[in-house]
C-alpha positions in Angstrom: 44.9 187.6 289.4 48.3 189.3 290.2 49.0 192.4 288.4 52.7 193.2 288.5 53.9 196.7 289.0 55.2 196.5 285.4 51.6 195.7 284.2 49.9 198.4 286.0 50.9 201.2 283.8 51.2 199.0 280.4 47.7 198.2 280.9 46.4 201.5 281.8 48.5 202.9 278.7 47.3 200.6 276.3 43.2 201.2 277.3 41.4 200.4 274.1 44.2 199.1 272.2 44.1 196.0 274.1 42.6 192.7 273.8 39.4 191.7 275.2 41.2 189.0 277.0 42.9 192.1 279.0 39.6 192.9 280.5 39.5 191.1 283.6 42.9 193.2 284.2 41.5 196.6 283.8 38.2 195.8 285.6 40.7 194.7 288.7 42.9 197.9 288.3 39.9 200.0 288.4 40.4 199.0 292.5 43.9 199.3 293.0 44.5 201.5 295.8 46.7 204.2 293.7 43.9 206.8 292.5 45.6 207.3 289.6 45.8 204.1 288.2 42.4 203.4 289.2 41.4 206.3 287.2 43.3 205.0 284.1 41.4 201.9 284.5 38.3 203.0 284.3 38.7 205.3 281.6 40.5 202.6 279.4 36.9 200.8 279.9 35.5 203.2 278.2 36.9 201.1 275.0 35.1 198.1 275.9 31.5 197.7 275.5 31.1 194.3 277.2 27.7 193.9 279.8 31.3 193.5 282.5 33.0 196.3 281.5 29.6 198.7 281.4 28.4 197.4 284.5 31.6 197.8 286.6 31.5 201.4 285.3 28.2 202.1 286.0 29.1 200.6 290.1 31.7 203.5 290.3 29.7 205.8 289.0 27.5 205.2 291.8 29.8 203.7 294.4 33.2 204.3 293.9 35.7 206.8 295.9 35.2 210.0 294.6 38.0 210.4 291.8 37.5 207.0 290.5 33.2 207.8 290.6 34.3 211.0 288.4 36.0 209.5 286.2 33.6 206.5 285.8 30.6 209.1 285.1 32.8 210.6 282.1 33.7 207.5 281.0 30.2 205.9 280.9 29.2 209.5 278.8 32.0 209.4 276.5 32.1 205.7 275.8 31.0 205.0 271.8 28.7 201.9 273.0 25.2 202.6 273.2 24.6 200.3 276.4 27.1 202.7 278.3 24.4 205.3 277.6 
């Protein structure tokens, strides 16, 4: 999947307000090479309690570059899923 630039920040904006269909989108932003959107990413997840999107965060948590592994960590704490916990 190719995310436009336009769709990079629209998706990241949008984090829990968007569709589950959107998924596969955030879970490939959470690699894009600008920290910051990476970051968005993830913490959009936090609005998705899919086995994908818990699992992806749980792999930065313990993988991922350093800001992305943070934010993954907070995300995983503060998601409202019980299978992030």
């Amino acid at each position: 999947m190719r995310v436009s630039i336009s769709q990079r920040p629209a998706a990241v904006a949008a984090g829990g307000r968007l569709p589950d269909d959107k998924l596969p989108l955030l879970l490939k932003l959470t690699g894009d090479p600008d920290a910051e959107i990476a970051k968005a990413a993830v913490r959009a997840l936090r609005e998705f309690g899919t086995p994908e999107a818990v699992a992806r965060l749980a792999e930065l948590a313990k993988s991922g570059p350093e800001p992305v592994r943070f934010a993954a960590v907070e995300s995983l704490a503060a998601s409202r899923y019980a299978t992030a916990h």
